[in-house]
ROMIKE-341659 format. One record per atom (N, C-alpha, C): residue number from 1; residue in one letter; atom name; x, y, z. Coordinates in pm, whole numbers, plus 32768, in hexadecimal, padded with zeros to 4 digits. Atoms other than C-alpha are relative to their C-alpha. Layout:
<atoms>
    n  res  atom     x     y     z
  NUM    A    CA     X     Y     Z
...
</atoms>
This chain:
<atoms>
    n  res  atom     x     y     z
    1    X     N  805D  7FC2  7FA3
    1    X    CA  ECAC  2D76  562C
    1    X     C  801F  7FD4  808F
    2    X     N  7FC4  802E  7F57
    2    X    CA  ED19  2CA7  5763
    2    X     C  8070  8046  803F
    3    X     N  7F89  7FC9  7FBB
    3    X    CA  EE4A  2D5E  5782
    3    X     C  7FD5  80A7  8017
    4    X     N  8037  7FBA  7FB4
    4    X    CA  ED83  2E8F  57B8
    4    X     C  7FB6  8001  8044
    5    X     N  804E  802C  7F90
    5    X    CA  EC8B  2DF9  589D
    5    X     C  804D  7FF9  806D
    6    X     N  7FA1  7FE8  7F94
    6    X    CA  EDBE  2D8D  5945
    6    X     C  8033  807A  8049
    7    X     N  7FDB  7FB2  7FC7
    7    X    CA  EE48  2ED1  5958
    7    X     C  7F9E  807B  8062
    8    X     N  8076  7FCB  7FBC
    8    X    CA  ED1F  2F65  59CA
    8    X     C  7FFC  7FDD  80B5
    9    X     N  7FF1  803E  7F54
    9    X    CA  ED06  2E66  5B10
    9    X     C  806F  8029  8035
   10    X     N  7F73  7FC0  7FDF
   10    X    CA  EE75  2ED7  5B37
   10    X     C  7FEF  8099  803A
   11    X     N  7FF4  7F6F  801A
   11    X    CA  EE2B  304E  5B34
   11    X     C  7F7D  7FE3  8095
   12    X     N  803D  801C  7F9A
   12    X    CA  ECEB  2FCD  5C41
   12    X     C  803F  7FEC  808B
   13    X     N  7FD0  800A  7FA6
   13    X    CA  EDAD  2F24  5D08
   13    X     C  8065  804A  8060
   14    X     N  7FBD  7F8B  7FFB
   14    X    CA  EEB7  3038  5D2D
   14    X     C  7FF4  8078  8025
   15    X     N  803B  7F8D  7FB9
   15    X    CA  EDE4  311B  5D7F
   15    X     C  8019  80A5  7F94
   16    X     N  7FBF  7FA0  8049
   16    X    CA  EE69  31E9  5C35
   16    X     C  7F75  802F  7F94
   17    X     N  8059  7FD7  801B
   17    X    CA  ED16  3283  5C0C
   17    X     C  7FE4  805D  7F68
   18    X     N  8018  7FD3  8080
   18    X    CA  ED4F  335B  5AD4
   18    X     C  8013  7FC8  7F7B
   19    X     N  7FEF  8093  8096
   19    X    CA  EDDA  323E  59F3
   19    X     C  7F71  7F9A  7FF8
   20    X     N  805B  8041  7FEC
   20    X    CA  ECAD  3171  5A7D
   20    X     C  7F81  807A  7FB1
   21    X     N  8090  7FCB  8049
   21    X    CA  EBA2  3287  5A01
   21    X     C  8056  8012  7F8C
   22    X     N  7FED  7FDF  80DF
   22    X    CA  EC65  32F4  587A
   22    X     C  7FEE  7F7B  7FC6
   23    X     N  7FF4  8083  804F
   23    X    CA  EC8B  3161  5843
   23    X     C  7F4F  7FEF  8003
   24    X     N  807B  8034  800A
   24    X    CA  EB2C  3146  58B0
   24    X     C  7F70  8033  7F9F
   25    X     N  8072  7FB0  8033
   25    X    CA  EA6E  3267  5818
   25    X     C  8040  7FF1  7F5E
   26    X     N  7FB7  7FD2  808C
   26    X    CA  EB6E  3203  56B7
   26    X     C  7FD1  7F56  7FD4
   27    X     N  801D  8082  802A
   27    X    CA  EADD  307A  56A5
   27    X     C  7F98  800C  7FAC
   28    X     N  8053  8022  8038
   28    X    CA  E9B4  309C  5639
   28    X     C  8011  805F  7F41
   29    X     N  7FC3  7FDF  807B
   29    X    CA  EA39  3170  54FE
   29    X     C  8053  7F62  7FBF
   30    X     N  7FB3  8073  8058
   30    X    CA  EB28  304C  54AA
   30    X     C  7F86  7F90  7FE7
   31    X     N  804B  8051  8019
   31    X    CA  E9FA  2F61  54CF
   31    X     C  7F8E  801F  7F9E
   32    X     N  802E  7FC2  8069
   32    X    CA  E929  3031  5416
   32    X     C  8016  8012  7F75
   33    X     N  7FC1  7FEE  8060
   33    X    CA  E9E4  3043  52F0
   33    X     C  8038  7F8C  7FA6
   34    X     N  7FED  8084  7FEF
   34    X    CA  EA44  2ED7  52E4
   34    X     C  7F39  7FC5  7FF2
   35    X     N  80B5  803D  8046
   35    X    CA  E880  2E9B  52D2
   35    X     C  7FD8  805C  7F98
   36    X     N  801A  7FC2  808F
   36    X    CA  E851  2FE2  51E8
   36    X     C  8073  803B  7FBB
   37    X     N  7F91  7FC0  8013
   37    X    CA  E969  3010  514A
   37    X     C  7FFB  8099  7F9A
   38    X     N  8006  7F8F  8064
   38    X    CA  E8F7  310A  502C
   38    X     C  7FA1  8071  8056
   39    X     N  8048  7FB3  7FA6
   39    X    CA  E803  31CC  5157
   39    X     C  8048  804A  802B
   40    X     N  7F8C  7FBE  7FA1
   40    X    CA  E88B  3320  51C7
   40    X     C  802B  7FED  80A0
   41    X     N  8005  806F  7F6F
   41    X    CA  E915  32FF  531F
   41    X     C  7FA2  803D  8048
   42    X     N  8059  7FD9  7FBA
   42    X    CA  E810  33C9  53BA
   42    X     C  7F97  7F61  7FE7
   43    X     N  8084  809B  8006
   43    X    CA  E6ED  32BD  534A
   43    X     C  802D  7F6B  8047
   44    X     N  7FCE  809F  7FD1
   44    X    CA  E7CA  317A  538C
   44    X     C  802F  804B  807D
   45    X     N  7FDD  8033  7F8B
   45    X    CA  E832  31E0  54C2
   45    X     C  7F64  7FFC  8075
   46    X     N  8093  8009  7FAA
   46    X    CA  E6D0  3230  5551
   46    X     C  7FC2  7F8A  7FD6
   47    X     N  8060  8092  8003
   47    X    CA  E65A  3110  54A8
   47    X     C  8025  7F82  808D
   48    X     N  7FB5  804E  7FCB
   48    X    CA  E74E  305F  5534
   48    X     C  7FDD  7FF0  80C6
   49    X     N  804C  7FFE  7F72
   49    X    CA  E6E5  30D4  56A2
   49    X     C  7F9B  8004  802C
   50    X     N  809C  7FFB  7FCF
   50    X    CA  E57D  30D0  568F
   50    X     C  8029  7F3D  7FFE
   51    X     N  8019  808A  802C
   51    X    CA  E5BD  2F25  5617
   51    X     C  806C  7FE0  8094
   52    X     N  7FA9  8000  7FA9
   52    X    CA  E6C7  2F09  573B
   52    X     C  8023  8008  807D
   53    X     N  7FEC  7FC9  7F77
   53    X    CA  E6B7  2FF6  5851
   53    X     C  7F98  8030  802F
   54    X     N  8067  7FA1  7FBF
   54    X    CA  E592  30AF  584B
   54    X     C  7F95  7FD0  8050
   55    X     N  805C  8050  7FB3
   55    X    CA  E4B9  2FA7  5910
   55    X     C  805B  800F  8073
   56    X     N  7FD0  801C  7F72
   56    X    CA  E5A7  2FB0  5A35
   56    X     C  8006  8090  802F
   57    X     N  8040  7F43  7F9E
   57    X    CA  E563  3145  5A63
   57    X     C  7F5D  7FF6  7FD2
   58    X     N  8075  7FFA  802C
   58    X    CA  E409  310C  5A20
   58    X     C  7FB6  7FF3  809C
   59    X     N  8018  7FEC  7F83
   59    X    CA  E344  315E  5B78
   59    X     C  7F5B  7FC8  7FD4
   60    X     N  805F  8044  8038
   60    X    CA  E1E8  305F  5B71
   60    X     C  7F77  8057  8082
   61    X     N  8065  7FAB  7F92
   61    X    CA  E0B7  3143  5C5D
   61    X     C  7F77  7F6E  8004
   62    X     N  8085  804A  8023
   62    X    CA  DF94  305B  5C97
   62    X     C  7F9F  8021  8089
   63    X     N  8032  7FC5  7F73
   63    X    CA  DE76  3114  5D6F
   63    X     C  7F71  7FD2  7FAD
   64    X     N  8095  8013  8016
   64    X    CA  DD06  304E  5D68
   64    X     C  8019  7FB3  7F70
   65    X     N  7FFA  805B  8051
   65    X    CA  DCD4  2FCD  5C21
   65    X     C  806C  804F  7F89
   66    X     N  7F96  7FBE  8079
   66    X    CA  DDC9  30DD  5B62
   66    X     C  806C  7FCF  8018
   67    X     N  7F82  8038  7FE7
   67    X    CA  DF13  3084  5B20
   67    X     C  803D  8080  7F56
   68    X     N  7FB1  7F75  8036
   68    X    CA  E01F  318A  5A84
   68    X     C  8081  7FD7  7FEC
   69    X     N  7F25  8038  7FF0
   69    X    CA  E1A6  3142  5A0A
   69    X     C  8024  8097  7FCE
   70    X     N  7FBA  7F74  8030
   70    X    CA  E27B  328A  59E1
   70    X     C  806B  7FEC  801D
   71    X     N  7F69  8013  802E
   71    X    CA  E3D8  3281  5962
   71    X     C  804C  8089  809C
   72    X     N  7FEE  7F98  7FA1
   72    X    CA  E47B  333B  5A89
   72    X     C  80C9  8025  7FA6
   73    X     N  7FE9  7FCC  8055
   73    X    CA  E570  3376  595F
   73    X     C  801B  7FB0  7F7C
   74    X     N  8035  800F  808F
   74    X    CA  E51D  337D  57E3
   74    X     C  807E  7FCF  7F9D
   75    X     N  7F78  8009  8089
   75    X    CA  E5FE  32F0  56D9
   75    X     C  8066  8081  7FCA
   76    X     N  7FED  7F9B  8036
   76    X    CA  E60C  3442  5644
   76    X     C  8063  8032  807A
   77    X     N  7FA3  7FB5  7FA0
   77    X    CA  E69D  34CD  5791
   77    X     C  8066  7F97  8053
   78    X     N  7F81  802D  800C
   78    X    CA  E786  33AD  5794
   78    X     C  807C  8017  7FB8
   79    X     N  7F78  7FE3  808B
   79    X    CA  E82F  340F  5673
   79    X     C  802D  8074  800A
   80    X     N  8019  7F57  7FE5
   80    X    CA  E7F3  359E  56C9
   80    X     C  8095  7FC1  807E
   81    X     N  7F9A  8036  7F8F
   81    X    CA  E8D2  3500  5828
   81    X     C  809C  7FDF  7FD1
   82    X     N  7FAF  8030  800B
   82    X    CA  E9B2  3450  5783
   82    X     C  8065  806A  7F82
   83    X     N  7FD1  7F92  8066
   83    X    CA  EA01  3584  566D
   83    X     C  8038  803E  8063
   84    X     N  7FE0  7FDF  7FD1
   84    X    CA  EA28  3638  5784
   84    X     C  8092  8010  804E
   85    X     N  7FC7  805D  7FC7
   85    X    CA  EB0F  356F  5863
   85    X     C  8066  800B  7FA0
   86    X     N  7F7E  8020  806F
   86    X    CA  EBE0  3500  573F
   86    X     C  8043  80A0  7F9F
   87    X     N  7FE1  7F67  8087
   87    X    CA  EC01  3668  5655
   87    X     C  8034  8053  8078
   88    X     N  7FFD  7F7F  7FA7
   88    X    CA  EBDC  3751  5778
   88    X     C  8044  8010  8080
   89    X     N  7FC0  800C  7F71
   89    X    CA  EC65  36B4  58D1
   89    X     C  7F6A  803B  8067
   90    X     N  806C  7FA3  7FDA
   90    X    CA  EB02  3754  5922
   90    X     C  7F84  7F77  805A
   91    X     N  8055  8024  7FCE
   91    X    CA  E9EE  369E  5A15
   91    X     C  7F48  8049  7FD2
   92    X     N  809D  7FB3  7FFA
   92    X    CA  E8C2  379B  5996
   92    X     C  7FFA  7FFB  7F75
   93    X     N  8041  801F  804E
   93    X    CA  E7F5  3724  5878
   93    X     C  7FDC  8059  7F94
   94    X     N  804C  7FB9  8063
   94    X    CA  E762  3861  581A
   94    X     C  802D  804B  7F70
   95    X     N  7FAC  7FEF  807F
   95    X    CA  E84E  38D5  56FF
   95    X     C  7FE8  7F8A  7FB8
   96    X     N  8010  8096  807F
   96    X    CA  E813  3783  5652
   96    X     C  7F83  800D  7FA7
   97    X     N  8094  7FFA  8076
   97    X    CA  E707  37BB  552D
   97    X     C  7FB2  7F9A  8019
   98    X     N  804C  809C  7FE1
   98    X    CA  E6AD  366A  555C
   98    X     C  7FB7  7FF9  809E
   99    X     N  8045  7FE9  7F89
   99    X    CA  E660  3691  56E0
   99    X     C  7F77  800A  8007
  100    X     N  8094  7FE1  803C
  100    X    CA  E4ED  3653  5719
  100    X     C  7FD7  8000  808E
  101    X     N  8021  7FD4  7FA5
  101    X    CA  E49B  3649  589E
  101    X     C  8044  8024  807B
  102    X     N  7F8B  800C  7FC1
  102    X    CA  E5CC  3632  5968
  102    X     C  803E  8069  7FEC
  103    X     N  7FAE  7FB5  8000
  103    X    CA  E68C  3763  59C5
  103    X     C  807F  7FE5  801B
  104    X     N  7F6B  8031  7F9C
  104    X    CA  E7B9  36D9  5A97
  104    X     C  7FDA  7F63  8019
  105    X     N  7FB5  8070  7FB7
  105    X    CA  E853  35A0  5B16
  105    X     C  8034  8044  8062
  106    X     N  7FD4  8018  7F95
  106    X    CA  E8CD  358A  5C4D
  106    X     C  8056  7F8C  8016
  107    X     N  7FA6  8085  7FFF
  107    X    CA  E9D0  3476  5C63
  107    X     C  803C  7FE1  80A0
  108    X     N  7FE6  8016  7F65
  108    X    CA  EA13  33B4  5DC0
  108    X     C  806B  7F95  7FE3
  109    X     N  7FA7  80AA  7FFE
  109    X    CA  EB01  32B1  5E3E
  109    X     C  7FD4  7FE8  8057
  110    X     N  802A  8051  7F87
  110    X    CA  EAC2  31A2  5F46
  110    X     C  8031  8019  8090
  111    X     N  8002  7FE2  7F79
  111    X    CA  EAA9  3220  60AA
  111    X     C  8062  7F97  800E
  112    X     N  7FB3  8028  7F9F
  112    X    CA  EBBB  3185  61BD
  112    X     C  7F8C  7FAC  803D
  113    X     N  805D  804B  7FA9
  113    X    CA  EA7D  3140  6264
  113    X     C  7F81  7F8F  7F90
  114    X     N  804D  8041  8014
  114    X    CA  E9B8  3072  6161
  114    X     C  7F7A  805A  7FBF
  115    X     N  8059  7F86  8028
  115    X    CA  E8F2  31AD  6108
  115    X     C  7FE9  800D  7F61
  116    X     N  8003  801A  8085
  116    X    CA  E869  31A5  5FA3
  116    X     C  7F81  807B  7FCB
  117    X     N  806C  7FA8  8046
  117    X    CA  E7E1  32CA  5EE6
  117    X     C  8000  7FED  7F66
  118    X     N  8019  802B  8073
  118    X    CA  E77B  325F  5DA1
  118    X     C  7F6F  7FE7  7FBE
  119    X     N  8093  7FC6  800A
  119    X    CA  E657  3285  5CC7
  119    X     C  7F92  8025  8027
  120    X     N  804D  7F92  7FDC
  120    X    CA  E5DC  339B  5D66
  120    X     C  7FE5  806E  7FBD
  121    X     N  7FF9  7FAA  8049
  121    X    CA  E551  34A5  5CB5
  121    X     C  7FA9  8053  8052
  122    X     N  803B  7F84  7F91
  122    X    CA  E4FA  35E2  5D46
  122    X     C  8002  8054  7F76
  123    X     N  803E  7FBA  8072
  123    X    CA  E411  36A6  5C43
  123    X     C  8080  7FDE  7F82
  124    X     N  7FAA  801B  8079
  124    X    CA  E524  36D9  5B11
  124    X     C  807E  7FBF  8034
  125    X     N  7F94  8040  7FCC
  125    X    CA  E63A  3640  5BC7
  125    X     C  7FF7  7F91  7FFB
  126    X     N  7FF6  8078  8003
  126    X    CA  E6A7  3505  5BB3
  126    X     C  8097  7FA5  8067
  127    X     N  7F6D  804D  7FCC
  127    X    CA  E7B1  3441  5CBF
  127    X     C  8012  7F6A  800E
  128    X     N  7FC6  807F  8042
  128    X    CA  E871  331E  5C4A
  128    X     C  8062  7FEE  8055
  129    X     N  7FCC  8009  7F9A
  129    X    CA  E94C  3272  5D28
  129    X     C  806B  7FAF  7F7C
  130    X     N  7F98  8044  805F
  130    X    CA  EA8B  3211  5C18
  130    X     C  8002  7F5E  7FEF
  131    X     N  7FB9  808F  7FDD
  131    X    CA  EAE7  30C8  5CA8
  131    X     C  7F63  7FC1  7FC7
  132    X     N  8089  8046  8009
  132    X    CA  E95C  3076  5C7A
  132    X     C  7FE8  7FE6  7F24
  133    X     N  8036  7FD4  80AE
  133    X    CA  E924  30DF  5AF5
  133    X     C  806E  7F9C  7FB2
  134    X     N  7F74  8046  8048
  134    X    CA  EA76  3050  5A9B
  134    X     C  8008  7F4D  800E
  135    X     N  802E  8096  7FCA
  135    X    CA  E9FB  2EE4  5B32
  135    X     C  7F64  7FF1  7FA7
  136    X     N  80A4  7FFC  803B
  136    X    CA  E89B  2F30  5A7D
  136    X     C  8045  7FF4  7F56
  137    X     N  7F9C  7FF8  8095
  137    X    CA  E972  2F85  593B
  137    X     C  801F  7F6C  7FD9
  138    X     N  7FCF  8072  8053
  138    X    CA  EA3C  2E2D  5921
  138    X     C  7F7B  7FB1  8019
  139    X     N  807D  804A  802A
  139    X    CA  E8D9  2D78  5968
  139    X     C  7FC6  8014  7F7E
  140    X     N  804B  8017  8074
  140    X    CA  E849  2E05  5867
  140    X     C  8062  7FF6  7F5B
  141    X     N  7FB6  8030  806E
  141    X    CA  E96C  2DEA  5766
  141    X     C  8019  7F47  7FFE
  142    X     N  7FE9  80B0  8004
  142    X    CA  E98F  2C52  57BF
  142    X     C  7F65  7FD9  7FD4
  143    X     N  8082  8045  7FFC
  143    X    CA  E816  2C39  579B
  143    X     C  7FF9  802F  7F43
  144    X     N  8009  7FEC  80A0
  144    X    CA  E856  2CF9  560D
  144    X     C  806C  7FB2  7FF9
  145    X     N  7FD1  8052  806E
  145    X    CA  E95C  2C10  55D4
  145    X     C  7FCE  7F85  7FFB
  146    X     N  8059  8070  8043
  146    X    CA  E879  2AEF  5612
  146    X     C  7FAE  7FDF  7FC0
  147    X     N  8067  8001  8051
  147    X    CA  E7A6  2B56  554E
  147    X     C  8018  801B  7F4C
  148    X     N  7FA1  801D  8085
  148    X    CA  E884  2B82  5418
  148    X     C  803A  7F8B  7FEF
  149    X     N  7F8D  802D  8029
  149    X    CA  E93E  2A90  5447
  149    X     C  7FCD  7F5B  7F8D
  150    X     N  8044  8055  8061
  150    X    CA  E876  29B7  5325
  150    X     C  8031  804D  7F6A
  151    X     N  7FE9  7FBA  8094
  151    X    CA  E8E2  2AD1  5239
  151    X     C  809B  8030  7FFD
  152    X     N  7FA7  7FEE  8002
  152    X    CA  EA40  2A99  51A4
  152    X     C  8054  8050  7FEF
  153    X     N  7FC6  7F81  8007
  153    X    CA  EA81  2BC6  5133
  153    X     C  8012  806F  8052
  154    X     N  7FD8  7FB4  7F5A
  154    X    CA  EA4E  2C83  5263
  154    X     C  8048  7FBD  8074
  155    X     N  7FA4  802B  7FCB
  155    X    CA  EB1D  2B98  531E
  155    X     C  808C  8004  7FEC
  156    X     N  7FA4  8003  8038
  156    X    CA  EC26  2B90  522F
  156    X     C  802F  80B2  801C
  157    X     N  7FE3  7FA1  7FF6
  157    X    CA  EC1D  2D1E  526D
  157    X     C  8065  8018  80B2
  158    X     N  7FBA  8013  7F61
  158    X    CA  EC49  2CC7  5409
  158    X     C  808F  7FD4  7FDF
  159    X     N  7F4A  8046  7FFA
  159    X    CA  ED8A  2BD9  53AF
  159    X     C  807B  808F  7FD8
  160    X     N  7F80  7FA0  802F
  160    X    CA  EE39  2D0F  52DD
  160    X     C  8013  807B  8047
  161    X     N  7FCB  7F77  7F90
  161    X    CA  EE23  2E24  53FF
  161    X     C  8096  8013  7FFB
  162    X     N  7F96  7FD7  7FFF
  162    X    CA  EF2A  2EE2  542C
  162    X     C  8049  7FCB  809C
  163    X     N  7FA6  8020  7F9C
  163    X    CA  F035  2E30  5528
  163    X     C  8076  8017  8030
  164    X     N  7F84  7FC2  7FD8
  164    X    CA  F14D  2EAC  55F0
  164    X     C  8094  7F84  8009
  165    X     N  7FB5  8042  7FEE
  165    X    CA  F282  2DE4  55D5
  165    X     C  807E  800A  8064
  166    X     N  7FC6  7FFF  7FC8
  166    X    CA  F391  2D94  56AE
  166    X     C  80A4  7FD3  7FC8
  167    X     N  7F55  8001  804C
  167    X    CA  F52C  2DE4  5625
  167    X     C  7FFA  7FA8  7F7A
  168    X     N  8024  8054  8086
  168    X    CA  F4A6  2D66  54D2
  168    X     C  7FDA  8070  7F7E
  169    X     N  7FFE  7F8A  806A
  169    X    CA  F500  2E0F  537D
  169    X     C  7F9B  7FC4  7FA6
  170    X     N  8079  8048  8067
  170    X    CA  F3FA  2D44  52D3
  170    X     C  7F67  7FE3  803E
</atoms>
């Protein structure tokens, strides 16, 4: 798993924005699958992002003595995103069965000037700023592997990832 975290910060730093969103919107599947392994991947991966991610898009309102949290986007239309994204090359939600309030993404990169548009949502829209989600991403994958990492068998799954070798027939 580190050596795709790594490559991730790599793909950040680089500025190689479309490797940075497929690695990012394709983690929580591998992590998913690795906590339920017999769960289709629809379920484990939303599980996986409501336990994970879905508190850091979670928008908190507090007016007088009410107080309000709304997902400014839903598990379900993480996965709807990430079907998208990954199957289709597609940014718009609404073809995804699964899709539940989210029409579009909007995907940004980091202003010259420091300029940051990121979880903003404008009615069904949603804009994500890459470099941001993809830094939100390896947080919340280091925070699920500390929290496994008591259970050997899901660790033992991290060690056997698939690794790229270098001029080596073995």
């Amino acid at each position: 798993m580190n050596s795709f975290l790594d490559a991730l910060e790599m793909a950040i730093e680089t500025e190689n924005w479309y490797s940075a969103l497929f690695l990012t919107l394709t983690l929580p599947d591998i992590c998913g699958k690795i906590d339920e392994p017999n769960a289709n991947s629809s379920k484990r991966y939303i599980n996986w992002y409501n336990n994970y991610l879905l508190e850091e898009y979670t928008i908190r309102i507090e007016v007088g003595h009410i107080k309000r949290e709304a997902p400014l986007i839903t598990g379900k239309d993480f996965y709807a995103l990430r079907c998208a994204v990954l199957h289709a090359g597609s940014d718009t939600l609404t073809e995804q069965f699964i899709q539940e309030t989210l029409e579009k993404v909007n995907f940004t990169i980091p202003h010259t000037n420091g300029t940051r548009i990121h979880k903003t949502r404008v009615q069904n829209v949603l804009y994500i700023q890459v470099d941001q989600l993809a830094k939100e991403m390896i947080n919340a994958v280091r925070l699920w592997i500390n929290h496994i990492a008591s259970d050997s068998i899901k660790i033992q799954k991290l060690e056997n990832m698939v690794t790229i070798k270098m001029y080596s027939l073995f």
